[in-house]
PLY file of the C-alpha trace (Angstrom):
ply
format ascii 1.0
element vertex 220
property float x
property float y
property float z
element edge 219
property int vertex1
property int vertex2
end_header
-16.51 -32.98 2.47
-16.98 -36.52 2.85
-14.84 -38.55 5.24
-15.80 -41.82 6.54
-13.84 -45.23 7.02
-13.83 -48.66 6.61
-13.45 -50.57 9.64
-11.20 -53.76 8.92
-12.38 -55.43 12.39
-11.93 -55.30 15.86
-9.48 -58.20 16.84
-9.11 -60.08 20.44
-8.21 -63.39 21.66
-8.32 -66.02 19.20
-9.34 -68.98 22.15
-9.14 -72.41 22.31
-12.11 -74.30 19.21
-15.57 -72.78 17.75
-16.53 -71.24 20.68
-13.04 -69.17 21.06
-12.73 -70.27 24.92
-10.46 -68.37 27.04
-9.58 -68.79 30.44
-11.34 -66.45 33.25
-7.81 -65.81 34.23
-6.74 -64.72 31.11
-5.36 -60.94 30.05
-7.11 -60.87 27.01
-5.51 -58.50 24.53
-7.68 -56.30 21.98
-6.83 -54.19 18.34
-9.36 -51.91 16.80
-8.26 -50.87 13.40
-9.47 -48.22 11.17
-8.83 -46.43 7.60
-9.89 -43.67 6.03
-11.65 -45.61 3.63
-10.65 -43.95 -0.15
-14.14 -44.81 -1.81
-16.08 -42.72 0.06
-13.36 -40.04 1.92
-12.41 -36.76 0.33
-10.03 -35.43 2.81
-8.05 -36.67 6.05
-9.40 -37.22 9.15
-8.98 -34.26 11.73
-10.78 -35.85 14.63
-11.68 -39.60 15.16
-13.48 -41.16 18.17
-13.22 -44.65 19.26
-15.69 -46.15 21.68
-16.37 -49.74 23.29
-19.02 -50.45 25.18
-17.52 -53.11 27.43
-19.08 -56.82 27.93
-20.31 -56.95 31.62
-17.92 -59.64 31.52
-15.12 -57.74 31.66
-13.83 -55.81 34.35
-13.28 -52.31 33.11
-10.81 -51.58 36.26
-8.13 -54.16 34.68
-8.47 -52.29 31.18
-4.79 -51.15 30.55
-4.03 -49.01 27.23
-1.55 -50.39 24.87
0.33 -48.73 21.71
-1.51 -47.02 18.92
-0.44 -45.21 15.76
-1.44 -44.25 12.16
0.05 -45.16 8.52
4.02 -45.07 9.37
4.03 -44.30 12.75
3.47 -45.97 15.97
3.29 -44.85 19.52
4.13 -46.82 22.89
1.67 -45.80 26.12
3.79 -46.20 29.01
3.07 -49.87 30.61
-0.41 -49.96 33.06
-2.11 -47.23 31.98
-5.70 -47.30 32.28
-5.70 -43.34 31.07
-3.29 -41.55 29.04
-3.22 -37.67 27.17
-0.51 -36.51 25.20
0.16 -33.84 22.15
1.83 -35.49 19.14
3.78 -32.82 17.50
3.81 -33.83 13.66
4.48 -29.38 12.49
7.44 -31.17 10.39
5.73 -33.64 8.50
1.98 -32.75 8.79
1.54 -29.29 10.04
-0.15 -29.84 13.05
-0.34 -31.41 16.55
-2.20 -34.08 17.36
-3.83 -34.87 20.64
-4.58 -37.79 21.59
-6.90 -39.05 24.96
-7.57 -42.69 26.08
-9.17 -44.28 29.29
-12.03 -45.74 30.45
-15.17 -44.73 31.86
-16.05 -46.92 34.51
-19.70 -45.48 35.17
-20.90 -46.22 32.08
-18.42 -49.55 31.34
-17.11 -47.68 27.84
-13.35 -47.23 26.53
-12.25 -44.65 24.24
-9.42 -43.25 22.31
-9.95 -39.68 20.83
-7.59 -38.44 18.30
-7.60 -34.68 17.53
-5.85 -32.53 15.07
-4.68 -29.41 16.01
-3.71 -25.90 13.67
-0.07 -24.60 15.84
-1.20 -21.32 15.08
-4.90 -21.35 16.06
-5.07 -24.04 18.91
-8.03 -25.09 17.46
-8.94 -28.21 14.12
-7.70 -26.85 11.08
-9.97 -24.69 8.91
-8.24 -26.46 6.08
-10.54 -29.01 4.94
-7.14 -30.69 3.80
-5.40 -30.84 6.58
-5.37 -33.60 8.96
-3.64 -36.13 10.49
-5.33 -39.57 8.49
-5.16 -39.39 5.26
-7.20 -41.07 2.61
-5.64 -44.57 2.01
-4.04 -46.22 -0.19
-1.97 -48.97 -1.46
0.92 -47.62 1.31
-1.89 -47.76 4.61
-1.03 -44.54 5.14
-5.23 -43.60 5.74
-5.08 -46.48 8.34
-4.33 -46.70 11.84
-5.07 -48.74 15.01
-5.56 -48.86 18.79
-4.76 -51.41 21.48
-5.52 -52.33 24.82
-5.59 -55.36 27.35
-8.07 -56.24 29.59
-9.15 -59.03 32.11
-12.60 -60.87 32.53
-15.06 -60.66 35.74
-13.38 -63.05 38.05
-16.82 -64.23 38.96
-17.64 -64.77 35.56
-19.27 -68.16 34.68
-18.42 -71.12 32.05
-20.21 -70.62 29.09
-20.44 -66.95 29.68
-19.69 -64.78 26.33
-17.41 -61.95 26.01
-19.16 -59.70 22.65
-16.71 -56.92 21.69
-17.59 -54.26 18.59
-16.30 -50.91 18.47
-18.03 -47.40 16.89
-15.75 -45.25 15.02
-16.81 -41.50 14.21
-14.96 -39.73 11.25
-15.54 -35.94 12.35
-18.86 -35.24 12.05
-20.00 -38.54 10.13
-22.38 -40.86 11.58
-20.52 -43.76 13.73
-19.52 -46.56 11.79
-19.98 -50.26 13.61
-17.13 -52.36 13.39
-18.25 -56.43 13.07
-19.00 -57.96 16.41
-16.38 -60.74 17.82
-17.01 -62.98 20.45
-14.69 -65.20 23.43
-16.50 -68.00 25.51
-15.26 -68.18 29.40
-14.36 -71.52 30.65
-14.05 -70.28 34.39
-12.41 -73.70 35.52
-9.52 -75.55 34.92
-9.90 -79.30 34.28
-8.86 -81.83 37.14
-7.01 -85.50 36.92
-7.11 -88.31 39.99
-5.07 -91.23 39.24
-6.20 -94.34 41.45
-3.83 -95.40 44.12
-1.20 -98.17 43.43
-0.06 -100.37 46.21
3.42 -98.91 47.50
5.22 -102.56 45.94
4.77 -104.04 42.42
6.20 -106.84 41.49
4.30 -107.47 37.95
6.36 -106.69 34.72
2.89 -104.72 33.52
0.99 -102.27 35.67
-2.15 -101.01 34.75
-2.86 -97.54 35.55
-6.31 -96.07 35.94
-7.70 -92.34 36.58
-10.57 -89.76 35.96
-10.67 -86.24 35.27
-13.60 -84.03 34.91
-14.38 -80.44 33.86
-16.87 -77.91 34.82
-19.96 -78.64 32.17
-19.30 -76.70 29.14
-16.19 -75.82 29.23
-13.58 -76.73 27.15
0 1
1 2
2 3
3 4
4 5
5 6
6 7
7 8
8 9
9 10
10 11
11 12
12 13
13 14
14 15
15 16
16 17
17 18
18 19
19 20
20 21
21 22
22 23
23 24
24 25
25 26
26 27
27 28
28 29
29 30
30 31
31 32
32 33
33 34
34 35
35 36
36 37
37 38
38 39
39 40
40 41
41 42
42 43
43 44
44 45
45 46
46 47
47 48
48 49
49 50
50 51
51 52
52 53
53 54
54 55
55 56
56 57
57 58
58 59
59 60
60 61
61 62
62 63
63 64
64 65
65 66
66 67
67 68
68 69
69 70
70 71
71 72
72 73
73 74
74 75
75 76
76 77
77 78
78 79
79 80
80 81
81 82
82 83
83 84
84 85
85 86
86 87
87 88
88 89
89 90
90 91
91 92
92 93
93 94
94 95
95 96
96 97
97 98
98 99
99 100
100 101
101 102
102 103
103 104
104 105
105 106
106 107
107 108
108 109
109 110
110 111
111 112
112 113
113 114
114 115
115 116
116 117
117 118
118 119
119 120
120 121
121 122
122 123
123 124
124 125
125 126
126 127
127 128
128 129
129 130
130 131
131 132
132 133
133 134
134 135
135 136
136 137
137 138
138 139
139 140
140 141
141 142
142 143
143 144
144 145
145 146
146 147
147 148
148 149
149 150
150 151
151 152
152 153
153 154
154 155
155 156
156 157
157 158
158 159
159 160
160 161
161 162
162 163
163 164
164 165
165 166
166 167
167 168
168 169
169 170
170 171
171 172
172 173
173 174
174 175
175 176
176 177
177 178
178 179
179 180
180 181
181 182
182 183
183 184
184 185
185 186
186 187
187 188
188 189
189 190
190 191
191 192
192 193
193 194
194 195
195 196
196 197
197 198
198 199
199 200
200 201
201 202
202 203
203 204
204 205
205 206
206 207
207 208
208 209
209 210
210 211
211 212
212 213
213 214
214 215
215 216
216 217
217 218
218 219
């Protein structure tokens, strides 16, 4: 039984021009989407695994977990949450529970989401090949689904350093799919303004102003 996905993208930050600058003191915010791609899947998904290496740009102690869900439904994670476990109970409308683990491991600087599917009677993944909780897609989404989370960048970090994100997404016992790789630029300093000094009187119906700002090289 084939089941493998398509991986629409992992989206973050759109930034500020072609190098997608964001601000060292920015939350940046992060989706990883998914489907059970209907070319080359079978069967639902019973168990999916989401990993992200992290940039060493990032500091894996601000990651925060956001919602998450799958074709119709959608699930809030209590607000700063850096770990989260809970059992979905979906007996009415799928036939099983579904676990569902998120966090981050900060000794090896990876997130992950792990979604499990769970037989009420057995405890264990359904022995029906057919059972599970992401279906094959189609025109509705209902074989795609999605995971969020927020994070911030090293507050050491540098202008011009570059935030790479890409996620791997494992289908059972498939091999892990790669989603494309994004990027953000930091720009680790604001830009700063001096306007020259004007004599405290002016008695001329013009007055010519003059300043100069600057900004840290390469930012933008």
């Amino acid at each position: 039984m084939v089941r493998s996905c398509d991986p629409n993208d992992i989206l973050g930050p759109e930034g500020y021009g072609d190098e997608r600058f964001v601000s060292v003191n920015d939350e940046l915010g992060y989706t990883i989407r998914f489907e059970n791609d209907p070319e080359l899947a079978e069967g639902p998904a019973q168990v999916v695994l989401i990993t992200q290496d992290l940039s060493e740009h990032l500091n894996p102690l601000s990651f925060r977990l956001g919602a998450f869900g799958f074709a119709d439904y959608v699930f809030e994670v209590p607000a700063g949450m850096a770990s989260y476990n809970t059992r979905i109970d979906l007996r009415d409308s799928l036939n099983i529970y579904l676990d569902v683990v998120g966090g981050v491991n900060v000794s090896n600087n990876q997130i992950f989401w792990l979604f499990t599917s769970v037989d009420p009677g057995t405890g264990a993944t359904p022995d029906d090949p057919f059972t599970g909780f992401l279906a094959v897609n189609d025109s509705t989404g209902v074989g795609e689904g999605f995971v969020t989370y927020s994070i911030y960048p090293e507050s050491e970090s540098s202008t011009g350093d570059i935030i790479f994100a890409e996620a791997s997404i494992i289908f059972d016992v498939n091999e892990p799919i790669i989603t494309p790789e994004i990027f953000n630029t930091i720009d680790a300093l604001p830009p700063s303004s001096e306007m020259d000094e004007l004599a405290e009187f002016q008695f001329a119906s013009q007055i010519n102003l003059s300043w100069a700002a600057v900004d840290d090289e390469g930012g933008s």
